[in-house]
C-alpha positions as a LaTeX table, in Angstrom:
\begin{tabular}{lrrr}
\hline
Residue & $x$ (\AA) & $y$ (\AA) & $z$ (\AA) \\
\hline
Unk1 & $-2.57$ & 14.14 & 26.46 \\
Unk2 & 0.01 & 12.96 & 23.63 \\
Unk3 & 3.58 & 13.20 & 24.94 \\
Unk4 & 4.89 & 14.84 & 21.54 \\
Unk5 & 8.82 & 13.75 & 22.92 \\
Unk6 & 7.63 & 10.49 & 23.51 \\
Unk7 & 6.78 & 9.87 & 20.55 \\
Unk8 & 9.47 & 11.95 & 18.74 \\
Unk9 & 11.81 & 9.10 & 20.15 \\
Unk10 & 9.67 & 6.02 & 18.91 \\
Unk11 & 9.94 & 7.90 & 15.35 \\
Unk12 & 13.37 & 8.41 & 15.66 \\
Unk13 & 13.54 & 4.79 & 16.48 \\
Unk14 & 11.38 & 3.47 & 13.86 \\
Unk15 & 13.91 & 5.07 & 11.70 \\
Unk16 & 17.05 & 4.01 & 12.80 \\
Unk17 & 15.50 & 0.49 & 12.24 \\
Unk18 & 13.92 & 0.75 & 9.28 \\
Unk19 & 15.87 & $-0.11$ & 6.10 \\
Unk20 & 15.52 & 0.17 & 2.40 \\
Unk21 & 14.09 & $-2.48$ & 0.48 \\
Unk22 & 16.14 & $-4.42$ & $-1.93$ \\
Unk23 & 15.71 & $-3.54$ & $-5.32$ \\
Unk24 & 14.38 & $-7.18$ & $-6.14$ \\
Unk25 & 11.76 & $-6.82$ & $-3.02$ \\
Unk26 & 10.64 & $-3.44$ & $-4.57$ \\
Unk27 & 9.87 & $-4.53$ & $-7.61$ \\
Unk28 & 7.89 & $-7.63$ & $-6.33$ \\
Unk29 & 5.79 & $-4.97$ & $-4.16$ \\
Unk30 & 5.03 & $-3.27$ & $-7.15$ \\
Unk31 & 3.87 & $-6.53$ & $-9.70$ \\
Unk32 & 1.49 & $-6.65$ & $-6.37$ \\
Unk33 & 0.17 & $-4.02$ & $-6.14$ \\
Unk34 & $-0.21$ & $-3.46$ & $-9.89$ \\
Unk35 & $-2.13$ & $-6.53$ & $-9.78$ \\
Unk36 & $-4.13$ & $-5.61$ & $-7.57$ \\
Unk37 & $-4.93$ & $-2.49$ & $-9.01$ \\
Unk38 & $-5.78$ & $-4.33$ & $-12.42$ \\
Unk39 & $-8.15$ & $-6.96$ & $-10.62$ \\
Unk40 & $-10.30$ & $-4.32$ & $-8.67$ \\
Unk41 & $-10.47$ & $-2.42$ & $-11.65$ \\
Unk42 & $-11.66$ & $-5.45$ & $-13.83$ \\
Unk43 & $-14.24$ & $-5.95$ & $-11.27$ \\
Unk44 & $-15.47$ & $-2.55$ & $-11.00$ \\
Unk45 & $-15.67$ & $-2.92$ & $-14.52$ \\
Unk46 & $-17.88$ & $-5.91$ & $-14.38$ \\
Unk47 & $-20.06$ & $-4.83$ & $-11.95$ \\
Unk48 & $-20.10$ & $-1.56$ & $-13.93$ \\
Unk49 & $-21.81$ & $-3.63$ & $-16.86$ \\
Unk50 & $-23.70$ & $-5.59$ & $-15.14$ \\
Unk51 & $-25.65$ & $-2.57$ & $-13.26$ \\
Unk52 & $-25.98$ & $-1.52$ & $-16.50$ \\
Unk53 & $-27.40$ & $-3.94$ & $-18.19$ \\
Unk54 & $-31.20$ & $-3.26$ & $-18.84$ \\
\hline
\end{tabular}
């Protein structure tokens, strides 16, 4: 059985460590992940064609 107190307190604690990221680290996090966005979709789009080619 989950100890919901338990692990209240490793939340809690979680949060007091956790911090906010820089606004410089943010905005590398997000080039990332845009770029990953953009390659899987240009390679959903290729396989896309290629499926479709007939």
């Amino acid at each position: 059985m989950v100890n919901l107190q338990e692990e209240f307190r490793k939340t809690v604690r979680v949060l007091q460590v956790a911090s906010r990221p820089r606004l410089r680290d943010f905005e590398r996090m997000a080039a990332i992940t845009a770029a990953g966005v953009v390659v899987m979709g240009i390679i959903g789009l290729v396989i896309s064609f290629v499926l479709n080619i007939k």
